[in-house]
C-alpha positions as CSV (number, residue, x, y, z in Angstrom):
1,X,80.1,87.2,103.4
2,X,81.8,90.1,105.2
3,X,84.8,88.3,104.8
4,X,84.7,88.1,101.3
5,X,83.4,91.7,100.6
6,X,86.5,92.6,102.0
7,X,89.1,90.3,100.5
8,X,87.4,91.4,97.6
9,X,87.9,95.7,98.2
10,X,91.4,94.8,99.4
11,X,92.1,92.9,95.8
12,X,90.9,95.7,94.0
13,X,92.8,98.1,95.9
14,X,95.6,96.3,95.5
15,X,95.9,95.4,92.3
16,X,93.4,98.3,90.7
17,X,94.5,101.6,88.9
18,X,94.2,105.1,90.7
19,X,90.4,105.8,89.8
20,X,89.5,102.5,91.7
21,X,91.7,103.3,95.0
22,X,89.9,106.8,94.9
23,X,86.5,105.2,95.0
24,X,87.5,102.9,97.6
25,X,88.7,105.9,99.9
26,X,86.0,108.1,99.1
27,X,83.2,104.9,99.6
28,X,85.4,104.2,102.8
29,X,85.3,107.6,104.3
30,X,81.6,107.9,103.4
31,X,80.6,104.8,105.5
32,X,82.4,105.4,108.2
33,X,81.2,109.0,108.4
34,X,77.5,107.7,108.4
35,X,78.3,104.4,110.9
36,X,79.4,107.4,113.3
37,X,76.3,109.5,112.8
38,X,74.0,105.9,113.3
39,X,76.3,105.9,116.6
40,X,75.9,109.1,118.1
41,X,71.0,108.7,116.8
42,X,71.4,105.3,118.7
43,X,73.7,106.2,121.5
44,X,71.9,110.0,122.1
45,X,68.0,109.0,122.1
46,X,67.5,109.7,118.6
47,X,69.1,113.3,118.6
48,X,72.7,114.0,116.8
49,X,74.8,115.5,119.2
50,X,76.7,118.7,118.3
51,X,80.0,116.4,118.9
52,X,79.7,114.7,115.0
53,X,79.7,118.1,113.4
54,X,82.6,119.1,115.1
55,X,84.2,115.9,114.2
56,X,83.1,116.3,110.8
57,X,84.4,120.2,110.4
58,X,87.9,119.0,112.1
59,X,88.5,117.6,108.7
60,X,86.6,120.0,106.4
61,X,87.6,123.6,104.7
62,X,86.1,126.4,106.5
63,X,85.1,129.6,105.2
64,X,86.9,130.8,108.5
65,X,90.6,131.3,107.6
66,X,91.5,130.8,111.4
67,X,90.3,127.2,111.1
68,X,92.1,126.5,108.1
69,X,95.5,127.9,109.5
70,X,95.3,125.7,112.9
71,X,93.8,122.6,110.4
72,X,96.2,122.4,107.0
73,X,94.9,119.2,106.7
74,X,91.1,119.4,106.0
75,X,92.4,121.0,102.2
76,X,93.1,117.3,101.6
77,X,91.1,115.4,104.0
78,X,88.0,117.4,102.7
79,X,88.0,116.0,99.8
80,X,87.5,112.2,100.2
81,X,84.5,113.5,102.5
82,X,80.8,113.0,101.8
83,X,77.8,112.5,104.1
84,X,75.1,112.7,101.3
85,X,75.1,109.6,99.2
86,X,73.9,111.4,96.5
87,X,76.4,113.8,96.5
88,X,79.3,110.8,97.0
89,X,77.2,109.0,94.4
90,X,77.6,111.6,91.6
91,X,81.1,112.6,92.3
92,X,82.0,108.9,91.8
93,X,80.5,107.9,89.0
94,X,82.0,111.0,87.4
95,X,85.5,110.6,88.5
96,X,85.4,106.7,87.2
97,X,83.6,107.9,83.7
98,X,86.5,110.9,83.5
99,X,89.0,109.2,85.5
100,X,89.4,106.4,83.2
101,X,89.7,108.7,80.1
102,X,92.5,110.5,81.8
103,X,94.5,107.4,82.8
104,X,94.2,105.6,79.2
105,X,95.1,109.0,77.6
106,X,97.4,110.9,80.3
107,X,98.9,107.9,82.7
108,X,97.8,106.6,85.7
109,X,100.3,108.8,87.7
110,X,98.4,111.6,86.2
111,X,95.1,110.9,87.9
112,X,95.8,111.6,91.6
113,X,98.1,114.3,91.2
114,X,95.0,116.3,88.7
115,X,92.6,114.6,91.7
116,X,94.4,116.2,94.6
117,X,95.8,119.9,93.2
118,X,91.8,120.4,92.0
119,X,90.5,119.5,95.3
120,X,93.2,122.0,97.2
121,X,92.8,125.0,94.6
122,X,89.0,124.0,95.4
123,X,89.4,124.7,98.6
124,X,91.0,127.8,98.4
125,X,88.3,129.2,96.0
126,X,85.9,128.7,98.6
127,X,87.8,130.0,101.1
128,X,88.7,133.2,99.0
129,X,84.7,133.3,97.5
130,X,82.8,133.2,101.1
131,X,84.9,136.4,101.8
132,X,83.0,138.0,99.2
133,X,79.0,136.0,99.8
134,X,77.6,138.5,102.2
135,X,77.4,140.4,98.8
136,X,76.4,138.3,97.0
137,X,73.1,137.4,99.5
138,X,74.8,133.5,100.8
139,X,76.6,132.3,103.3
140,X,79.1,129.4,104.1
141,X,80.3,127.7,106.7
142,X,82.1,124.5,106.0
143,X,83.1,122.3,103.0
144,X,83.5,119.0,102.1
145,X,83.4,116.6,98.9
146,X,85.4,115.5,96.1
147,X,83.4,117.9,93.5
148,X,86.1,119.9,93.2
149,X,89.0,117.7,92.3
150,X,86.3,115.7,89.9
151,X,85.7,119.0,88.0
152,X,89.7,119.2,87.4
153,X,89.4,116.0,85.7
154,X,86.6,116.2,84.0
155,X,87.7,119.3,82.6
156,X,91.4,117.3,82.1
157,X,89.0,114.9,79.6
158,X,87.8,117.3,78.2
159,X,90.5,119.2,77.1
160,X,93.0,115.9,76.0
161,X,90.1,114.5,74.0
162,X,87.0,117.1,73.0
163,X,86.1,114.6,70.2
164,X,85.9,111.5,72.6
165,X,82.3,110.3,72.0
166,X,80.3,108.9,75.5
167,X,76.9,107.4,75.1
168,X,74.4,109.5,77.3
169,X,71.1,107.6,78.7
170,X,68.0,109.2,76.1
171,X,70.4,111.1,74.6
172,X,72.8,108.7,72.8
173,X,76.5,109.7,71.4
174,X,77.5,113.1,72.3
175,X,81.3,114.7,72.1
176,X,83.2,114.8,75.7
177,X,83.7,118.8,75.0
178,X,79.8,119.5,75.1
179,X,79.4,117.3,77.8
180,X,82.3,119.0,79.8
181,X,81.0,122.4,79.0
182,X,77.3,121.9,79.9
183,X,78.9,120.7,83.4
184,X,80.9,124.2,83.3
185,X,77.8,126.0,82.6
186,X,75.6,124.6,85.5
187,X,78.1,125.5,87.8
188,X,78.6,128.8,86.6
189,X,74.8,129.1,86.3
190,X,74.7,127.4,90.0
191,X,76.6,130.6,91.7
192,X,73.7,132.9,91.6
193,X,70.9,130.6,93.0
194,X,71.9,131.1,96.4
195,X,72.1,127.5,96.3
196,X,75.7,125.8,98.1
197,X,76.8,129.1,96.6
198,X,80.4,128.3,98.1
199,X,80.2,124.7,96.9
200,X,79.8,126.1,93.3
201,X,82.8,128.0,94.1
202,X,84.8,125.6,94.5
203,X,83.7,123.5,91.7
204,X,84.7,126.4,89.8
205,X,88.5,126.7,91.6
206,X,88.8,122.5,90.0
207,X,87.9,123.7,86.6
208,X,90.1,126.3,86.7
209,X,92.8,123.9,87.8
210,X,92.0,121.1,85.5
211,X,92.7,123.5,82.5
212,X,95.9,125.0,84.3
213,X,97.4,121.6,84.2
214,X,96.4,120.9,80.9
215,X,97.7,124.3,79.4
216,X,101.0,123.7,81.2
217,X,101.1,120.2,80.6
218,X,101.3,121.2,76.6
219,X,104.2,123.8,77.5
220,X,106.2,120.9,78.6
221,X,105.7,121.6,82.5
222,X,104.4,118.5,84.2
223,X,102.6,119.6,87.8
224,X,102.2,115.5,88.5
225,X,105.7,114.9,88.8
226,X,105.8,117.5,92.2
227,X,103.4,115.5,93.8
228,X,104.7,111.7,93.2
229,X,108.0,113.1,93.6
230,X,106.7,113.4,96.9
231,X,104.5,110.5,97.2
232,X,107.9,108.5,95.9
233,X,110.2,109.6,98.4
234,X,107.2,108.9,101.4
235,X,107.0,105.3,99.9
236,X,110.7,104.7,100.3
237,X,111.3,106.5,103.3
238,X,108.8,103.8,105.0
239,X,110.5,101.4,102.8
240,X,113.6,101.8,103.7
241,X,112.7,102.2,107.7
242,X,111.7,98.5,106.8
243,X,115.2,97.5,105.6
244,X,116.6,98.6,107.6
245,X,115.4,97.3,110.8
246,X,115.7,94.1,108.5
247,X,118.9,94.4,107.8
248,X,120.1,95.3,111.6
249,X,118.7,92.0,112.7
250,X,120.3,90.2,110.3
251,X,123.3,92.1,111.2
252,X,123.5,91.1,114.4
253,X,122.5,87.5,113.7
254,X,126.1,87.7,111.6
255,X,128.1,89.1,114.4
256,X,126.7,86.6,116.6
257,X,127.6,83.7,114.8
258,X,130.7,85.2,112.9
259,X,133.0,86.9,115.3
260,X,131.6,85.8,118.7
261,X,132.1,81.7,117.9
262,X,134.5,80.9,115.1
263,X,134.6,77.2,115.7
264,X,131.9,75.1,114.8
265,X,132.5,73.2,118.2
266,X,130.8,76.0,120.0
267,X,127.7,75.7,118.1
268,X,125.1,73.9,118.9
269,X,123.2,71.5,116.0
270,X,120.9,74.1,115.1
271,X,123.4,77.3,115.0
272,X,125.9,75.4,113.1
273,X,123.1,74.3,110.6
274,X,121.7,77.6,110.6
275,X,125.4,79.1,109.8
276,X,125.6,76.2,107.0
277,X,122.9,77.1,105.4
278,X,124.0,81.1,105.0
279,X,127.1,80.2,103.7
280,X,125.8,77.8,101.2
281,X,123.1,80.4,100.1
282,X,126.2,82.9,99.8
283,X,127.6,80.7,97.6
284,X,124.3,80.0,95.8
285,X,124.6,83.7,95.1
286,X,127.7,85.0,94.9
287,X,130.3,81.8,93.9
288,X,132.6,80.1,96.4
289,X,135.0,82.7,96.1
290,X,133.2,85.7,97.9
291,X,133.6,83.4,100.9
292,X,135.9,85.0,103.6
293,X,138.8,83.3,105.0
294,X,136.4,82.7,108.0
295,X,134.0,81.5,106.1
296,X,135.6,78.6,104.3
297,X,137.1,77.5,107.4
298,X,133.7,77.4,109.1
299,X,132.5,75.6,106.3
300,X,135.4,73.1,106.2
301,X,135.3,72.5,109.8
302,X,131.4,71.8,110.3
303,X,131.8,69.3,107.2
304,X,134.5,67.4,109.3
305,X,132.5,67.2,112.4
């Protein structure tokens, strides 16, 4: 069964659109963050030991600029991380109701970029917000979840289609824009109840960024095309690392053949049928003619034998 659950994850993965690979992550990340805490209950007499929330603040924004200078990376591995599965349970199902609406209407390659750029300038905003909380009565420590870079795209949705009608359980058919805005509201609402004050925050910083990309997506400035510009060239650079290990082999397999025996006498069976066949599928490909003079004779010579 295990077996197929996975083939079954990798498939969809695979083959799925963006919104499906970012569930996967974020589901991914989520179990192995609470297989870890089961480890450390079982393994520490029922008691979590200070260890897993260190682990789990090496990867998540802190309200402490220090941290977040010596960890650049927790503004984007914070946010594929949940330990609450009510909190990764929300932040899904919005980003697939959303998400989907984005990629029909936007692209597919619109969806991460909108994903990732909310989640950073969420980040931010609660870095910049818990400087200001011992006014306001909270306090912050650490942050993690994918709230932030949901609220850019469900702000996105709303603001490519405000007349899109969703069907809400006992509610029935309301407008995307009202939805959107109630959403808006409870943050907003959210900041004042002492409440994951900074969390609000940053909910707030994807908002603003969903309707930044939006209003400069109009003006004919497209903010995706930075970031799979640079998701492109980290595909082909591993690519091409492929190649061309691939093509040195092959490479030397040529010079090994080609200039280091010439005559098919100093083949053995196997070398001079393996040399046979790589000629032929030259020729296959590229006519008799892009033969070299080698080549032929090789060719003329093994036929002979």
């Amino acid at each position: 069964m295990l077996q197929s659950i996975l083939a079954d994850i990798r498939r969809e993965f695979s083959f799925g659109n963006v919104v499906t690979r970012l569930v996967i992550i974020n589901v991914c990340v989520f179990i192995a963050v609470n297989l870890l805490r089961l480890g450390f209950y079982l393994g520490n007499a029922g008691i979590i030991p200070p260890l897993y929330r260190d682990i789990l603040n090496f990867f998540s924004v802190s309200s402490e600029l220090m941290h977040n200078l010596t960890h650049p990376w927790v503004f984007v591995t914070s946010i594929f991380l949940h330990e609450g599965f009510w909190h990764l349970l929300w932040n899904m199902l919005f980003l697939y109701w959303f998400g989907r609406i984005v990629g029909d209407l936007l692209g597919d390659r619109k969806v991460f970029p909108i994903y990732l750029l909310g989640g950073m300038v969420g980040c931010f905003v609660f870095w910049a917000s818990a400087q200001l909380l011992p006014y306001l009565g909270g306090s912050v420590g650490y942050a993690m979840g994918a709230s932030a870079g949901v609220m850019a795209i469900v702000v996105t949705a709303g603001m490519i289609a405000p007349d899109y009608i969703i069907r809400l359980l006992f509610i029935g058919e309301v407008k995307l824009k009202y939805v959107v805005a109630a959403l808006v509201l409870l943050d907003l609402f959210a900041v004042a109840g002492n409440s994951n004050t900074g969390g609000h925050f940053a909910h707030i910083g994807g908002v603003i960024m969903g309707w930044l990309f939006v209003a400069q997506l109009q003006a004919g400035n497209d903010w995706s095309e930075g970031v799979n510009s640079i998701l492109d060239r980290l595909e082909r650079f591993f690519t091409a690392e492929k190649v061309t290990v691939k093509s040195t082999k092959e490479a030397k397999l040529v010079v090994k053949h080609t200039y280091r025996k010439k005559d098919p006498e100093q083949f053995s069976d196997d070398e001079i049928q393996e040399r046979v066949d790589q000629i032929l599928e030259k020729i296959k490909q590229k006519g008799y003619n892009s033969l070299s003079v080698e080549e032929k004779e090789f060719l003329n010579n093994a036929s002979s034998r």
